[in-house]
C-alpha positions in Angstrom: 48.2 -19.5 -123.2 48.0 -21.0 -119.9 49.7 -24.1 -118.8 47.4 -27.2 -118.4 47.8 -28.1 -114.7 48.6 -31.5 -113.9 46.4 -34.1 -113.3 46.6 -35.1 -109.4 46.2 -39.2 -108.8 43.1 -40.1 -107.2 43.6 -41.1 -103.3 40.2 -42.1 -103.0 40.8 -44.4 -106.0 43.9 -46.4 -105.0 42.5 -46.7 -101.1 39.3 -48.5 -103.0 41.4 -50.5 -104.7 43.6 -51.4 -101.7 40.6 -52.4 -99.8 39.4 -54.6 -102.4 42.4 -56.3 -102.9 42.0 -56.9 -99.1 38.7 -58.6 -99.0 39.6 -60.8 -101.9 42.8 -61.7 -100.1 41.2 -62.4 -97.2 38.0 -64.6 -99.0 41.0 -66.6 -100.6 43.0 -67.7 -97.2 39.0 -68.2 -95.6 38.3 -71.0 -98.7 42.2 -72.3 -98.3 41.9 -73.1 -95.0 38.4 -74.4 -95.6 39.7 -76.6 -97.9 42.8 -78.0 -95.7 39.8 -78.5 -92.5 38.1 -80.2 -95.0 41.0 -82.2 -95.9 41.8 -83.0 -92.4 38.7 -84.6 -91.6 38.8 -86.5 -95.0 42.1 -87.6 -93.7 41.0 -88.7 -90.1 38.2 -90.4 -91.3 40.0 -92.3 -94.0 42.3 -93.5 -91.1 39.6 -94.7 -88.7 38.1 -96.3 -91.4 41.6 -98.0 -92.7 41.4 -98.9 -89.0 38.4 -100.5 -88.5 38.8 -102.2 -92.0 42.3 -104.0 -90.6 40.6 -105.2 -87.5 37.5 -106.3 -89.3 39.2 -108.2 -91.9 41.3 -109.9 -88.6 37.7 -110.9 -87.6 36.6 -112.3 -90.8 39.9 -113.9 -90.8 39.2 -115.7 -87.4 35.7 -116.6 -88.9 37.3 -118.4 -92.1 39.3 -120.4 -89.2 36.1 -121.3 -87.4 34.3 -122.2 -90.3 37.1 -124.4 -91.9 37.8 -125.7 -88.6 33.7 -127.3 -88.6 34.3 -128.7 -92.2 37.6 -130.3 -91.0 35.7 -132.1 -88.1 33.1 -134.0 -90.5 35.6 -134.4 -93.0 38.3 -136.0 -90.6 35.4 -138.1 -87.7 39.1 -138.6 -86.1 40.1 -135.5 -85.1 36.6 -134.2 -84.8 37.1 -132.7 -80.9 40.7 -131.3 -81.9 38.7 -129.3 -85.1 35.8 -128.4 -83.3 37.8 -126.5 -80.5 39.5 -124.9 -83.4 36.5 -123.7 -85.0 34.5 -122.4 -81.4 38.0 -120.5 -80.4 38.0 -119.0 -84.1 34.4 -118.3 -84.0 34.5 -116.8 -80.4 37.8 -114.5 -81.6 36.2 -113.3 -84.7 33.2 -112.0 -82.8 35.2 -110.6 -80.1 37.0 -108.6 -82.9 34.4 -107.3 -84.9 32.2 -106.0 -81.6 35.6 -104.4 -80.1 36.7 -102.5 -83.0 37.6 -99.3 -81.7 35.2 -95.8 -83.2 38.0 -93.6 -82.1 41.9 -93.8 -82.8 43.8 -91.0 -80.4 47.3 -90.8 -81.7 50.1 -90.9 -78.4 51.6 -87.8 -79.6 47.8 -86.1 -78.7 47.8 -88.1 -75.2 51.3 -86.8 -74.6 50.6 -83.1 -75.0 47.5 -83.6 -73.5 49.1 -84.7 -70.1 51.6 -82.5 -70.3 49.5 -79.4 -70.7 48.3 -80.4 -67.2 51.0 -81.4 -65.8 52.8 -78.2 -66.6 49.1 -76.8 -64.9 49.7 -78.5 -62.0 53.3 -77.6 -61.6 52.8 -74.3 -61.9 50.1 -73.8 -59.6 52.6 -75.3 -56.8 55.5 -73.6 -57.9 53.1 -70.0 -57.4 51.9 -71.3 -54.1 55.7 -72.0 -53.2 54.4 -75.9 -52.2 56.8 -78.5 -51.5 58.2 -81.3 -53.9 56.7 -84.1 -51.4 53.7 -85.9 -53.0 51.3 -87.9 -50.4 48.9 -89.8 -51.8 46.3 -90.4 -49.2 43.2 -92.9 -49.3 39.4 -91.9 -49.1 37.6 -95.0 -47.7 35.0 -92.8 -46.6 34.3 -91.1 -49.8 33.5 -94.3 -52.2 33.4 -92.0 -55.4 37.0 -91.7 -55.1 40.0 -93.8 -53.7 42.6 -91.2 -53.0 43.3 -87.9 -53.2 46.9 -86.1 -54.0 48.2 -84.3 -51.0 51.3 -81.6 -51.8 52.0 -80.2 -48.5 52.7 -76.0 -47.8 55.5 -76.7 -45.2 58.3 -79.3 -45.0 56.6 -80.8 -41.8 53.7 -81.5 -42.5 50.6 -83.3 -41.3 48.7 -85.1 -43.2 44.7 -84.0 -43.0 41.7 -86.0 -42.6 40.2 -87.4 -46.1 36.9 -84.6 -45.3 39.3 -81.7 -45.9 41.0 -83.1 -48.9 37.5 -82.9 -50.7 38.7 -78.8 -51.6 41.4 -77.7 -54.1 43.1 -75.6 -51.2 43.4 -77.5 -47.6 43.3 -74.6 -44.9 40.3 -75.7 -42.8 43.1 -77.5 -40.7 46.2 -76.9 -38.0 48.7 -74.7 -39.9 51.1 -78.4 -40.9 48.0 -79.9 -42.5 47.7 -76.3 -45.1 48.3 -77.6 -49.0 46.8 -78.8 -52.1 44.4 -81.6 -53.0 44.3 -83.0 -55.9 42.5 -85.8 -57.9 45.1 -88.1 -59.2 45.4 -89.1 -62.4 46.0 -93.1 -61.6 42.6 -92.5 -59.4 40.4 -93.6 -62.5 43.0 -96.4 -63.7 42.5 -97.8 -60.5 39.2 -98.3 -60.7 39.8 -99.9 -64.0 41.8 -101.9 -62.9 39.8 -103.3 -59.5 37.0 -104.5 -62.4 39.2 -107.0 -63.9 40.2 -108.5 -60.7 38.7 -111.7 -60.7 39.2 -111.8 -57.0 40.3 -109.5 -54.4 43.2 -107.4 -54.0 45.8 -108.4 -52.0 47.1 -105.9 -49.3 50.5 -108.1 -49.3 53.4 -105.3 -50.7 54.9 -108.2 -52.5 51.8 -109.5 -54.1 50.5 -106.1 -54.6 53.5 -104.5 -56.2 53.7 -107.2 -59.2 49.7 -106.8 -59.7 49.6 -103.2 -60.5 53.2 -103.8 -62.5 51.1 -106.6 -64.6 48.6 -103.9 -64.8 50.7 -100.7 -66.0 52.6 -102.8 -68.8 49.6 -105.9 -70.2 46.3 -103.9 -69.2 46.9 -100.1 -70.0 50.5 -101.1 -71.8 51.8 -97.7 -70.1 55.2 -99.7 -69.8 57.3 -101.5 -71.3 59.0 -103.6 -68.6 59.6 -103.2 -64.7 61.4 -104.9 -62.1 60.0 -104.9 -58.7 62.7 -104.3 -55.2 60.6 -104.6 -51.7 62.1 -103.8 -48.6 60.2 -104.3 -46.1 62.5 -103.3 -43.1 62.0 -99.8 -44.6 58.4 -100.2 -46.1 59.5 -99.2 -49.2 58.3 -100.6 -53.3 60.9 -99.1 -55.7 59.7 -100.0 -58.9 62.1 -99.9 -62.4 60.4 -98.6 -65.1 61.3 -99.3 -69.1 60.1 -97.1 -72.0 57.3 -95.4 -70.2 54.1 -93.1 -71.7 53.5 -89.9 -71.7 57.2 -88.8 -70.9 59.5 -88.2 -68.4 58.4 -89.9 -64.7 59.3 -87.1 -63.0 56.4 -84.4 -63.8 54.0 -84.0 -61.3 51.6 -86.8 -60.7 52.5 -89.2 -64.2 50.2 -91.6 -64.8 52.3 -94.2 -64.1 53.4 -93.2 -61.1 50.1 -92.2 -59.8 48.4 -95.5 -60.9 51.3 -97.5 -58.3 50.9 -94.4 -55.7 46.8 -95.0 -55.4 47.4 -98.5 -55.6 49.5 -98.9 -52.8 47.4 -96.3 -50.7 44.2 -97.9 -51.3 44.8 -101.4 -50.6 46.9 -100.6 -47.5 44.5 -98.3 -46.2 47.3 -95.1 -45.1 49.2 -92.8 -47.0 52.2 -92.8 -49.3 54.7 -90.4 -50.2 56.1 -91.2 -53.8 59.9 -90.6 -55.0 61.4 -90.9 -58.8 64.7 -91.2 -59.3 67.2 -91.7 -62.5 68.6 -95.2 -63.5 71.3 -95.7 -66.4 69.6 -99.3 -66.7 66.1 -98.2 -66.9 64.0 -94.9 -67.4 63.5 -94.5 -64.3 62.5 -96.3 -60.8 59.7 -94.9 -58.9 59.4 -95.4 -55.1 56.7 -96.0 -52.9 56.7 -95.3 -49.5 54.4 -95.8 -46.5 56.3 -95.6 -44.1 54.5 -93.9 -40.8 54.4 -89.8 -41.7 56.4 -87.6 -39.3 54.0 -85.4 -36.9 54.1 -81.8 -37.0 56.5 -80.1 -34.8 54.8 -77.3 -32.4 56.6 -74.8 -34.5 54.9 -76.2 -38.1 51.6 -76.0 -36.5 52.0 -72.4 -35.8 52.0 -72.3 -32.0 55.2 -70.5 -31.1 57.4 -70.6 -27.9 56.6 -67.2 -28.0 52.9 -67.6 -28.1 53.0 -70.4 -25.5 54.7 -67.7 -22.8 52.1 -65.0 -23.3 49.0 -67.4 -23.2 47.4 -67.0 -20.0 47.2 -69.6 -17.9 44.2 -69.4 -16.0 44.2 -69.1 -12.3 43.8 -71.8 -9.3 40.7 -70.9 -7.3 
């Protein structure tokens, strides 16, 4: 009798089950990280609303004032003009409160990564372009959509260009010393900002100017901590200290602190300023502005060689 031969498994069998296994693997991670996306937004709108609920119950606090305030002043005839202050600053607070309640909480870890995914952009693009380290902030009078542009020069004299060929990424429409980068600087937009809650107008006094923008960085955009202001005005030079600032480490290219002094000094005294950070053991830092009168190009920066000068001809006397 003849052996029964054995049974081979079936290939077409196991890949069928493989596959299968597969798509239900995958369909379980999709509806996992469904749920965690759902999740997420449950969680970020359960904070904005925790929130909006603290600063609303502050305002419904400062109404409670108000309103006990106005009983107080018929209660006590007295002390009525002492109550009734109390009860219009209360009233005043609570609806500044409730309408100022912020939609939108951005946490500072976002904002830090945010700015430094560009400034690492920035950086890089001038470390490809073999730029220099000098930063010139320069003013834009003419242009009234923007107060300054950021100048980072190709050669180590430079000139600085006229605010019409700073409107382009890549400055080459100029003499060889002016070739570089412009850039929109990030303190450009703070400025402005900050020239609408000027009750009057800037002062283009160093001095004066230097402990405005310093009230600025640290009570309006709380960007710092503390700073301590040195003039000299010998050199024409602002070095200002800087304690505990945002978004990191001073030095990266074009920090928002630094950038907001930079354009601040450049627009109100109407020329250009180079910008230098340096490390303190007292402080985080101490940023200084300069405006000192730019060096001119030499003949050799602007690409007009001795060599070129002897072989130009000169034309001849009739």
């Amino acid at each position: 009798m003849s052996q029964p031969e054995p049974t081979q498994p079936d290939a077409s069998a196991d890949d069928s089950t493989q596959q299968t296994d597969i798509v239900r693997d995958r369909q379980t991670l999709e509806a996992e990280m469904e749920v965690l996306r759902e999740e997420n937004r449950r969680l970020r709108d359960s904070y904005a609303h925790a929130k909006r609920a603290t600063f609303r119950r502050t305002a419904v606090g400062f109404f409670a004032v108000g309103g006990l305030s106005l009983i107080a002043a018929f209660l006590f005839p007295a002390l009525q003009t002492i109550f009734v202050a109390f009860a219009g600053t209360g009233v005043f607070a609570g609806i500044v409160t409730f309408y100022l309640t912020p939609e939108r909480f951005v946490s500072a870890s976002v904002s830090d990564t945010v700015f430094d995914t560009l400034a690492d952009v920035e950086q890089h693009l001038v470390s490809e372009l073999e730029l220099q380290t000098e930063t010139v902030y320069v003013p834009t009078a003419s242009r009234p959509e923007t107060n300054a542009r950021l100048f980072v020069p190709q050669h180590v004299e430079y000139a600085v260009p006229d605010p019409e060929q700073l409107e382009e990424l890549f400055v080459t429409s100029g003499a060889e010393a002016e070739q570089g980068i412009s850039l929109p600087p990030t303190g450009g937009r703070l400025y402005t900002e900050f020239e609408r809650t000027l009750s009057g107008e800037l002062d283009d006094d160093p001095h004066s100017l230097a402990t405005q923008l310093t009230a600025a960085l640290s009570e309006q955009f709380e960007l710092v901590d503390d700073t301590t202001i040195e003039i000299n005005d010998e050199n024409r030079t602002a070095s200002i200290a800087i304690n505990n600032p945002a978004f990191g480490d001073i030095h990266q290219l074009d920090h928002p602190v630094v950038s907001l002094l930079a354009v601040g000094f450049a627009t109100s005294l109407d020329r250009p300023v180079t910008v230098d950070t340096r490390n303190d053991d007292r402080f985080n830092g101490v940023v200084t502005v300069s405006w000192d009168t730019l060096e001119q190009p030499s003949a050799e920066s602007t690409g007009v060689t001795a060599r070129e000068r002897e072989t130009t001809p000169t034309p001849e006397n009739s």
